[in-house]
C-alpha positions as CSV (number, residue, x, y, z in Angstrom):
1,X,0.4,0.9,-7.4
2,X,2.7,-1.3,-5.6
3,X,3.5,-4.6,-6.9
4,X,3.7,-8.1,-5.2
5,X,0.9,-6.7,-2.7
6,X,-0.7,-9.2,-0.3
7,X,-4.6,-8.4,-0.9
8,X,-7.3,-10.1,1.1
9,X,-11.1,-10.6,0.4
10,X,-13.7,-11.2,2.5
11,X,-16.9,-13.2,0.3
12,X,-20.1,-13.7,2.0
13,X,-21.8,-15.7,-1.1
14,X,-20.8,-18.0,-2.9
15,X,-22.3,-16.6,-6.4
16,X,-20.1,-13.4,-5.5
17,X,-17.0,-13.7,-6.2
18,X,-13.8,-11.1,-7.1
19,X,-15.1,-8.8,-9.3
20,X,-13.5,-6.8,-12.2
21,X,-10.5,-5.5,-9.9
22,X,-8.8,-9.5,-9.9
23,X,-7.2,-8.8,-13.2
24,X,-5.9,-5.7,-12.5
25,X,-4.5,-6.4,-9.5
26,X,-2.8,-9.8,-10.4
27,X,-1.4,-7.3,-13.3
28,X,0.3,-5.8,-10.3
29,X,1.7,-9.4,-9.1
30,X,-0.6,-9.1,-6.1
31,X,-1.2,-12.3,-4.0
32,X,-4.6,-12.9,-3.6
33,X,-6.2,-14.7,-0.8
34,X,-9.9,-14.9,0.5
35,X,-11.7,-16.0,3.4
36,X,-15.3,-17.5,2.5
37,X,-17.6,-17.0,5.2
38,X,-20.3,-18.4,3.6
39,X,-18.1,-22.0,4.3
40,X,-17.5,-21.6,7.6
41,X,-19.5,-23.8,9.7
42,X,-22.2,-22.0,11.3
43,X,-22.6,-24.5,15.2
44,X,-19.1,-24.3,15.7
45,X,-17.9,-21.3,18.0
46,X,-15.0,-19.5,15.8
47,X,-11.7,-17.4,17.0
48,X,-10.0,-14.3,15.3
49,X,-7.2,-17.1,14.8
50,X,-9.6,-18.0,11.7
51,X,-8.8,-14.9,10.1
52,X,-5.9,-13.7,8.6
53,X,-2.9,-12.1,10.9
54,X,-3.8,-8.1,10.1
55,X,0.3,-7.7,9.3
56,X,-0.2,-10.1,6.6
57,X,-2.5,-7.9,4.4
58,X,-1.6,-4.9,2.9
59,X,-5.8,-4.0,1.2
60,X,-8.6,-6.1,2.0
61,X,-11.7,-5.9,-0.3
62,X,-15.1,-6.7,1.8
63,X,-17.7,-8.0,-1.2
64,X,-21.3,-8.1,-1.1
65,X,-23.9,-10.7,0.2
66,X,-27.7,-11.3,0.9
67,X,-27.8,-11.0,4.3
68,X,-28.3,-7.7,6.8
69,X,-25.1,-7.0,8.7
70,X,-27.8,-7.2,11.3
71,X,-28.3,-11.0,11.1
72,X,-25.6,-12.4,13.8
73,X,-27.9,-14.5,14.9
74,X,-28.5,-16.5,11.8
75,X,-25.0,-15.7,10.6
76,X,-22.7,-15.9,13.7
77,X,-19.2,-14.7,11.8
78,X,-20.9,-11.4,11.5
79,X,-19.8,-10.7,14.8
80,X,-16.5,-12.1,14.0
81,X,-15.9,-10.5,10.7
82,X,-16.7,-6.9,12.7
83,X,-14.3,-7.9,15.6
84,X,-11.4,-8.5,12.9
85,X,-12.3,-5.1,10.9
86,X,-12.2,-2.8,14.5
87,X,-8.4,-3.9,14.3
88,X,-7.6,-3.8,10.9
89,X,-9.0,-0.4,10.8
90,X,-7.6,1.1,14.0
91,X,-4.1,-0.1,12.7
92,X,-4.8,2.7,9.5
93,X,-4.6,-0.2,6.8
94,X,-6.4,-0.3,3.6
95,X,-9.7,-1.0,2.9
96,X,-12.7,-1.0,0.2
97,X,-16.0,-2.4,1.1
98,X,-18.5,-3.0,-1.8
99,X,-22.1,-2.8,-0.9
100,X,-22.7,-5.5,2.3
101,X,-18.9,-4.4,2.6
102,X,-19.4,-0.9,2.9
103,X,-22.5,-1.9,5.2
104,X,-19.7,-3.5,7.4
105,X,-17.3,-1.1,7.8
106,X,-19.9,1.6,8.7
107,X,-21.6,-0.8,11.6
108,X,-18.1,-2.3,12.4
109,X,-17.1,1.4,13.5
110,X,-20.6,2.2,15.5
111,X,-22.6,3.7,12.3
112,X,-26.0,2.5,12.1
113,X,-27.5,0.0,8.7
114,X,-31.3,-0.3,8.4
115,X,-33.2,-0.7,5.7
116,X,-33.8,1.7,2.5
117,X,-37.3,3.8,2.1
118,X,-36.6,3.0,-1.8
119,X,-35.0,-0.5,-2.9
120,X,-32.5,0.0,-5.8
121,X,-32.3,-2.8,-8.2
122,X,-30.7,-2.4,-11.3
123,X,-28.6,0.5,-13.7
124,X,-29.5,3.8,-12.1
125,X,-27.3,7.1,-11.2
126,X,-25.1,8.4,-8.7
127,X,-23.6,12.1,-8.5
128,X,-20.5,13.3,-7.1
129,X,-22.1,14.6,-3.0
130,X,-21.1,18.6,-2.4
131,X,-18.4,20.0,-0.5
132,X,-16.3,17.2,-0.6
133,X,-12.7,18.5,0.3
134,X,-10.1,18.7,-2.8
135,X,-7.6,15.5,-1.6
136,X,-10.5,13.6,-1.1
137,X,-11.5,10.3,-3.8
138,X,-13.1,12.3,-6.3
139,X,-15.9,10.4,-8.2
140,X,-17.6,11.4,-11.2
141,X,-20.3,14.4,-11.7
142,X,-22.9,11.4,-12.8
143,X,-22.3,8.0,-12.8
144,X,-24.8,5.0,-14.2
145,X,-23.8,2.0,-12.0
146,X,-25.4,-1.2,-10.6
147,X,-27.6,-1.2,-7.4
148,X,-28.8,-4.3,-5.6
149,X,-29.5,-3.3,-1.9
150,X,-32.8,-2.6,0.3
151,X,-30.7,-1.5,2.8
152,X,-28.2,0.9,3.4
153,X,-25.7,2.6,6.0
154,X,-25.3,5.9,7.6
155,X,-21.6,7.9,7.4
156,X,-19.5,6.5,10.1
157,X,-18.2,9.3,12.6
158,X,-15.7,11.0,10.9
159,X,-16.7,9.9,7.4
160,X,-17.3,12.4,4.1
161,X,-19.9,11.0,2.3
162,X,-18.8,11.1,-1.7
163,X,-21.7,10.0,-4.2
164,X,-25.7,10.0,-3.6
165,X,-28.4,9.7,-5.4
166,X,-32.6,11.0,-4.9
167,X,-33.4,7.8,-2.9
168,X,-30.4,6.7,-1.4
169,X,-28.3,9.3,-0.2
170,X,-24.9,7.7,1.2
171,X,-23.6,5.9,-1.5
172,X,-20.5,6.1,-1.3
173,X,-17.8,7.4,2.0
174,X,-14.5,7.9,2.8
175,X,-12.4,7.5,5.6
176,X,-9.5,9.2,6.4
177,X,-7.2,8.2,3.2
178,X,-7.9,4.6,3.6
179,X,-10.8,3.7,3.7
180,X,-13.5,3.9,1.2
181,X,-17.0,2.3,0.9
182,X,-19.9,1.8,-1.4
183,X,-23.4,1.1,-1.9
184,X,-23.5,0.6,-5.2
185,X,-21.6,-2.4,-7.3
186,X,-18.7,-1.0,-9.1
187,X,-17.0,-4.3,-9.6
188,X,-19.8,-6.0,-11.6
189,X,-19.1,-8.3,-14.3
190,X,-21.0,-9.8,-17.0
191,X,-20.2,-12.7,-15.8
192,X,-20.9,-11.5,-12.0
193,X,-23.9,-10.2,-12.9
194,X,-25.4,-13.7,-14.5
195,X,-24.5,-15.5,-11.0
196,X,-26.1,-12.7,-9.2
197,X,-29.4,-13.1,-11.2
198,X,-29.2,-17.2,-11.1
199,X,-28.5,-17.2,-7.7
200,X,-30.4,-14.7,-6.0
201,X,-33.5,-16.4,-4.4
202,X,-35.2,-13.3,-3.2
203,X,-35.0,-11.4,-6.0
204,X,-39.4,-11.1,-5.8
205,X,-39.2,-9.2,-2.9
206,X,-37.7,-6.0,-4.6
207,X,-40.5,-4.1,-5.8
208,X,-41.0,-0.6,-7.0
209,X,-39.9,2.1,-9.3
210,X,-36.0,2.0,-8.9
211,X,-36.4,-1.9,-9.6
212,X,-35.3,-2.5,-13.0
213,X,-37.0,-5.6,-14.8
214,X,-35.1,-9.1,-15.1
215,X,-34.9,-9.2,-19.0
216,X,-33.6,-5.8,-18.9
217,X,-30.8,-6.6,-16.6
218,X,-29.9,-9.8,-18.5
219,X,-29.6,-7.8,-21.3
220,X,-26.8,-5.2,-20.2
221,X,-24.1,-4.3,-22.6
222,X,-20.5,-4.8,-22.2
223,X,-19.1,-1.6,-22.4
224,X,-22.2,-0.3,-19.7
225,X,-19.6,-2.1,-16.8
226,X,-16.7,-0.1,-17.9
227,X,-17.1,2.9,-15.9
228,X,-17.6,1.4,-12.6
229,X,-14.9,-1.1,-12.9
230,X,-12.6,1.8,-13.8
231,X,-13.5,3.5,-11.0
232,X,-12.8,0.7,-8.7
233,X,-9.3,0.7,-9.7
234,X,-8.8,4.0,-9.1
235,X,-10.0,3.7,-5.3
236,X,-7.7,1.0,-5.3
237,X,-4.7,3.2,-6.3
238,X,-5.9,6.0,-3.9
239,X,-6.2,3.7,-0.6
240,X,-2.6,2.4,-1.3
241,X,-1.3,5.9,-2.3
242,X,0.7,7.9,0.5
């Protein structure tokens, strides 16, 4: 990976920050910015102006949040945030979007986001998706990562879907070299995960089978993050890759 690279974040919460890949890429000397849109004011009509230049990021990282990428009305930067991404992404630049992020990109280019038959709370698997082309990301046979969603996107035109799993099937897509987004959490922390848990107000409404139980989550090992947090830099090294 390139050093000294200008990377950009977009946060929607305020108990979700980073994630695992800051280190490694301020290994890489990268300069990290963010835009919180959870600070913006909300009765004040905002510009593209509020957003970084798109010449002056070289990746941007779209996080997670609690809200539907369907909610402009309670959360008018939506509309903003989707504006901005239509440009970045028609100028071929970087991006990775992580859950509400991948949910972004895929309604920011047209693709629909409802919500989930099945909510997905907790550790559960993900498998590599068939026929995915050889120069494609190539994610793991079987992979136990973190789900938090009860909704979920379709493939954008022109998308390859890469990971699903029996009650979610787009989990994870790719876009041209690019451009890759998930459902699932790969940059959970233990430290991540705690906010997530103390902050998240709704966390009664997920109910069902694929919802794991509090104690259980609060509980996680160290060493269960590893995997997805590895494979998060590796999509980072393959969107900046020629």
């Amino acid at each position: 990976m390139k050093t000294h690279l200008r990377v950009h974040y977009f946060q929607h919460i305020a108990g979700e920050g980073f994630g695992s890949c800051y280190e490694y890429l301020k290994a890489h000397q990268a300069k990290i910015t963010a835009t919180e849109f959870f600070a913006l004011p909300v009765d004040l009509p905002l510009e593209l102006e509020a957003l970084p230049h798109i010449d002056e990021v070289d990746l941007l990282i779209i996080m997670g949040g609690s809200m539907s990428v369907n909610d402009e009305a309670n959360y008018p930067w939506l509309k903003l945030e989707k504006r901005w991404l239509r440009r970045y992404l028609a100028a071929g630049k970087p991006a990775i979007g992580l859950c509400l992020g991948g949910q972004l990109i895929a309604n920011a280019l047209g693709a629909a986001v409802s919500r989930n038959p099945v909510q997905e709370l907790g550790w559960m698997d993900v498998g590599r998706a068939s026929h995915i082309p050889d120069d494609y990301f190539q994610v793991p046979e079987r992979l136990n990562i973190l789900q938090w969603h009860s909704e979920t996107f379709e493939i954008p035109k022109g998308g390859v879907r890469l990971a699903e799993n029996e009650v979610c099937r787009n989990q994870m897509y790719q876009i041209g070299r690019n451009v890759l987004g998930f459902q699932f959490h790969p940059e959970i922390t233990p430290q991540a995960l705690a906010l997530l848990i103390e902050n998240e107000e709704d966390m009664a409404v997920f109910k069902g089978e694929h919802v794991q139980a509090m104690a259980e989550l609060k509980s996680t090992r160290k060493s269960r993050f590893e995997a997805g947090n590895r494979l998060l830099n590796q999509a980072i090294d393959y969107v900046l890759s020629p």
